[in-house]
Phi, psi and omega in degrees: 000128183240142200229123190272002183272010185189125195246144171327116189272162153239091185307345163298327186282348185251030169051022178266136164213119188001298171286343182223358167092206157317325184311116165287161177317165178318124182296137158303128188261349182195158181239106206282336176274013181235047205292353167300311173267255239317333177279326175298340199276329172292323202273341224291334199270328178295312173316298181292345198278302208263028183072321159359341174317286162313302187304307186305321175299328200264344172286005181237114180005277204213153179255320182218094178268356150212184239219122171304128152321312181272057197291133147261192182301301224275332151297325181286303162010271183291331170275323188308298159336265194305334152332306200283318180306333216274332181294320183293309161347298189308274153351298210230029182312304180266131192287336176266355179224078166286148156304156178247004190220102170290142166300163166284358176257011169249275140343308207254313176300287213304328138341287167308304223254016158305282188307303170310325189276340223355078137242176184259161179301074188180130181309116129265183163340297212286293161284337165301325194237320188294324203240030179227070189210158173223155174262141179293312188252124171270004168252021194232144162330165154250112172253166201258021168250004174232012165238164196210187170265154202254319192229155160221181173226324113331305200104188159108181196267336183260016131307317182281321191290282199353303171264332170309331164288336161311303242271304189320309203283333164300318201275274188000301192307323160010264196270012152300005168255297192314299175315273161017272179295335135357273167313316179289308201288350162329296187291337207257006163262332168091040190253072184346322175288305194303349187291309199296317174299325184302304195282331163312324195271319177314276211294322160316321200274347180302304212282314169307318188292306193291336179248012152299300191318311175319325200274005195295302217268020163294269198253028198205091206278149173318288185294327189276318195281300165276022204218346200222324207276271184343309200299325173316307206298321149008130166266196148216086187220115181061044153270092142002314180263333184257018218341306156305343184088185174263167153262168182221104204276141165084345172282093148347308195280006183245333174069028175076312221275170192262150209258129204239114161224167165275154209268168162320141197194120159338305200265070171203345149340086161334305195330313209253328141330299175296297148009264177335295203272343172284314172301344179064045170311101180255162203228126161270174199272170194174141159351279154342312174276334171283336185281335168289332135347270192307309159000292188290009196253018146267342195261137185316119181322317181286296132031300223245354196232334168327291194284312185294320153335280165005280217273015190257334202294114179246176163250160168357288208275013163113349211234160177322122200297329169296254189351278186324315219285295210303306170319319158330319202262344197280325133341301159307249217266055176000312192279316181305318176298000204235335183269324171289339171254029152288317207260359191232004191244319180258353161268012154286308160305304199308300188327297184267036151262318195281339177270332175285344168281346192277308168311320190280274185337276189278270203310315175278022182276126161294137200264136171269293193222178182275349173270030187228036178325121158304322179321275215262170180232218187290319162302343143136340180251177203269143183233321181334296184312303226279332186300328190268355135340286191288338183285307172303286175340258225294331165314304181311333176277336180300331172250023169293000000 
């Protein structure tokens, strides 16, 4: 059995790589022709301590007033960061009474420089964790006892673990993809060691992740995290405080109207998207799925051109190209099957770690004022049902 939907990938064109995952080469920490946002983007937790965001934004001409010509990814990169943080700043200064209208020295480069990355103006993934790290030592890995942030918006100590444990677990993943992909062309050649093997490197890179995940609550409290952390990340999409959404004064391409995007969220993680479609999760639809739908259109385009490829790999009949070969198999050959359901058992494990934190974190959390809800999560939907859903579902391939 040969599968014509899905051909030898090179995880380098979708800007992936075996060693750092999702992650790009080390992030620019600063833009030395732009000294005005680089002091916002430094000064900003001082700013944000003392309210002070909005005024400092609004005295100033411009933050960017064209674009360098010799910009690379990795500038717009580092100014798209400090937009979002210095915008989320803006927006959620006092967290109950946000604004609905960003200034244009504001609004239209973050914009712009939006519009270059295709993504939308609004702290993402991509930027709170993927394109926000420094190695303490640059001649040391990235662990999670040599990396640090490039940007926060408080600071403190449960801000920094909060994301750097994201951070880890994107370079973890690395070669949970490598294996992964392994393992499909494996299937899609009909070459049984290459499955086994693949799928053994999968579940050790799982197996890392999964006990990074395990480490949050070392150094990242519950109460400090929805009281000090949570509130910035807020989108204004399904906002309470926002109804309308935001304006963006001076962005031409919005026409004056106010704009509904979603707040930062784990779940723009590319990981557990790949996961799924490599492994052949299937979800029936429900709220939760269409909003993860929608995810992607926070996640960096390759990344997002990555997981469709994933999700596309079929065999002859039509069925996940992985799941189907090893199902094929299970009887013949045992150890695939035993290998594949190790790698769906521990994304499984992740799941229910990540719904008991979804609990600690949020839902037993006291609700102060409304633009900070236990219900929902930043992005903006209700999640406890639907997560612990999504959890069983994936449970459900082990006895197919």
């Amino acid at each position: 059995m040969r599968s014509t939907n899905f051909a030898p990938l090179d995880l380098s064109d979708y800007e992936i790589s075996p060693e750092q995952g999702f992650l790009p080469k080390d992030p620019l920490e600063h833009l030395p022709d732009l000294p005005t946002l680089t002091h916002l983007g430094r000064e900003l937790p001082k700013l944000l301590s003392a309210r002070t965001v909005r005024r400092f934004i609004d005295e100033q001409r411009q933050l960017l007033s064209s674009i360098p010509p010799a910009w690379r990814t990795e500038d717009y990169r580092a100014a798209m960061r400090i937009f979002s943080f210095a915008g989320h700043a803006y927006v959620w200064e006092v967290p109950d009474q946000p604004v609905a209208t960003l200034p244009p020295q504001l609004a239209k480069p973050w914009h712009e420089v939006a519009q270059r990355l295709g993504r939308p103006p609004v702290l993402s993934y991509a930027s709170y964790a993927l394109d926000n790290w420094r190695r303490l030592d640059p001649a040391k890995p990235i662990e999670l006892d040599n990396i640090v942030l490039l940007q926060n918006f408080l600071g403190g100590l449960d801000e920094e673990w909060f994301v750097v444990v994201h951070i880890q677990i994107e370079r973890e993943a690395g070669s949970a993809l490598a294996g992964l992909l392994r393992a499909m062309s494996g299937a899609a050649e009909d070459k049984e060691d290459e499955v086994l093997l693949g799928l053994k490197s999968l579940a050790l890179a799982q197996t890392a992740m999964r006990d990074t995940l395990l480490r949050m609550k070392e150094r990242c409290d519950p109460y400090v995290y929805y009281n000090r952390v949570r509130p910035y990340i807020y989108g204004w999409k399904n906002s309470p405080t926002l109804p309308n959404g935001l304006a963006y004064e001076g962005v031409e391409f919005y026409a004056d109207q106010p704009q509904q995007f979603r707040g930062e969220t784990g779940a723009q993680s590319s990981i557990v998207p790949c996961l799924d479609a490599g492994l052949g999760i299937a979800h029936a639809p429900d709220p939760l799925t269409l909003y993860l739908q929608e995810m992607r259109d926070y996640m960096p385009p390759r990344h997002r051109a990555f997981l469709q490829v994933l999700e596309k790999a079929t065999d002859d009949l039509g069925r996940p190209l992985l799941a189907g070969y090893v199902r094929d198999r299970k009887f013949r050959t045992p150890d695939l099957w035993t290998a594949y359901c190790a790698c769906v058992d521990l994304l499984a494990q992740f799941r229910e770690i990540h719904i008991g934190y979804a609990d600690s974190y949020i839902h037993r959390q006291h609700q102060s004022h409304a633009s900070n809800p236990t219900a929902v999560g930043t992005g903006g939907t209700p999640f406890m049902r639907y997560l612990q859903k999504h959890l069983d579902e994936t449970k459900q391939a082990l006895v197919q």
